[in-house]
C-alpha positions as CSV (number, residue, x, y, z in Angstrom):
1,X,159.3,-17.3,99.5
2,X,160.5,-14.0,99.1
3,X,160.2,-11.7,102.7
4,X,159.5,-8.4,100.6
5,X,156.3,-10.3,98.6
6,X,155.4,-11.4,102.6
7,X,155.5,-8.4,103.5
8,X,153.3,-6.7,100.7
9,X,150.6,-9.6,100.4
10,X,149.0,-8.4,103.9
11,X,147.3,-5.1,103.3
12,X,145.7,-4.4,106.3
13,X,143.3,-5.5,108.7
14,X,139.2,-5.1,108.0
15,X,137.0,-4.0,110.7
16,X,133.7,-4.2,110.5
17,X,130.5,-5.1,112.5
18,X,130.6,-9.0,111.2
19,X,134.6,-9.7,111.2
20,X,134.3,-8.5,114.9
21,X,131.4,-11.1,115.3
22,X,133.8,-13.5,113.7
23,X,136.3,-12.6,115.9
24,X,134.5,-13.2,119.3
25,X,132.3,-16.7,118.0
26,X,135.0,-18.3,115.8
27,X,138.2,-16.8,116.8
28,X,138.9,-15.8,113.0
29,X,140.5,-12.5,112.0
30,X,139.8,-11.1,108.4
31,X,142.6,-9.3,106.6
32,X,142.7,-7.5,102.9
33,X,144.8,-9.0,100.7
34,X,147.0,-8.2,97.7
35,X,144.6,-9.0,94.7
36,X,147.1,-11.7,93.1
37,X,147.3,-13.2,96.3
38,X,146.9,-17.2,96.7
39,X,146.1,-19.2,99.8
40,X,149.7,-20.9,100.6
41,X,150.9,-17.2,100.4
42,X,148.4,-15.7,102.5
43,X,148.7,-18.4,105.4
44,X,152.9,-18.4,105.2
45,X,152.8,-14.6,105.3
46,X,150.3,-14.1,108.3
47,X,152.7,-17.1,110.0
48,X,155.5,-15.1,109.9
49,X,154.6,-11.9,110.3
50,X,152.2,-12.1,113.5
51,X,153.8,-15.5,114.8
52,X,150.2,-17.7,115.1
53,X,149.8,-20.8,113.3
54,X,146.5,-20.7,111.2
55,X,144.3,-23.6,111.2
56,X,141.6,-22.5,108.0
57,X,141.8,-19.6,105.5
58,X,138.8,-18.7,103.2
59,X,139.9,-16.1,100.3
60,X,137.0,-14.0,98.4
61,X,137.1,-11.3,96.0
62,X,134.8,-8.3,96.7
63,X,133.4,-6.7,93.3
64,X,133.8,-2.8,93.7
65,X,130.6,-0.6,94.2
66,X,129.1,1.3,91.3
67,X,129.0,4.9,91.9
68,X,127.4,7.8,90.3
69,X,129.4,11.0,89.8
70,X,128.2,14.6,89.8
71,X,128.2,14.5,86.5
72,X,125.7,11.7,85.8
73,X,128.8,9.3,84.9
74,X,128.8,6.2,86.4
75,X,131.9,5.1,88.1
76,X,133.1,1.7,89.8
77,X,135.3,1.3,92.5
78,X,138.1,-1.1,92.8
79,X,137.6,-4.7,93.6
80,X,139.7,-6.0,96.1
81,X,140.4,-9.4,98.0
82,X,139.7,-10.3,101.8
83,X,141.2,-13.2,103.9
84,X,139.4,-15.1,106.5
85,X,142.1,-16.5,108.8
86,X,140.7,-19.1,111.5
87,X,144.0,-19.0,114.5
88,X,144.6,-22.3,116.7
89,X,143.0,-22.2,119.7
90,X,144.2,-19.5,122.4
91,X,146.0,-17.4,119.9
92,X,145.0,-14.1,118.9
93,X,146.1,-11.3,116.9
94,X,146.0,-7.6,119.0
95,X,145.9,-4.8,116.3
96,X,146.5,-2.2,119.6
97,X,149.7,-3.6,120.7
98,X,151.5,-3.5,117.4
99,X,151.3,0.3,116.4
């Protein structure tokens, strides 16, 4: 596979209350995803780029929120895709250490 498409399937990490909860139970790690994003892509590039092996992956998409405008239109946001990557045992991923 191509390094740049590696490179630009990973978005970013999500934080929130339940992928910490995640993190601490089931030592999974939850990422947002390019939207044309597959599984076999997602697991080679979080491989390479952090250096763990992944043992499970659950994809999902997340329909966008409807929002009204000032105006009384009605808008939607964006949907988007999220990664739930499950690491071998006694690997982690530490967000602080890479920035």
């Amino acid at each position: 596979m191509n390094q740049a498409r590696l490179y630009s399937i990973i978005l970013g990490p999500h934080i929130s209350e339940k992928a910490t909860i995640m993190a601490e139970d089931h030592n999974q790690v939850v990422f947002k995803v390019c939207n044309d994003a597959n599984k076999t892509e997602i697991k080679q590039a979080i491989e390479t780029i952090f250096k763990v092996s992944v043992t499970g992956l659950q994809v999902l998409n997340v329909k966008g929120k409807t929002k009204r405008t000032a105006r009384g239109g009605i808008r939607q946001k964006s949907n988007w895709k999220k990664a739930y990557v499950q690491l071998a045992q006694g690997q982690e991923i530490d967000f602080a250490e890479m920035s």
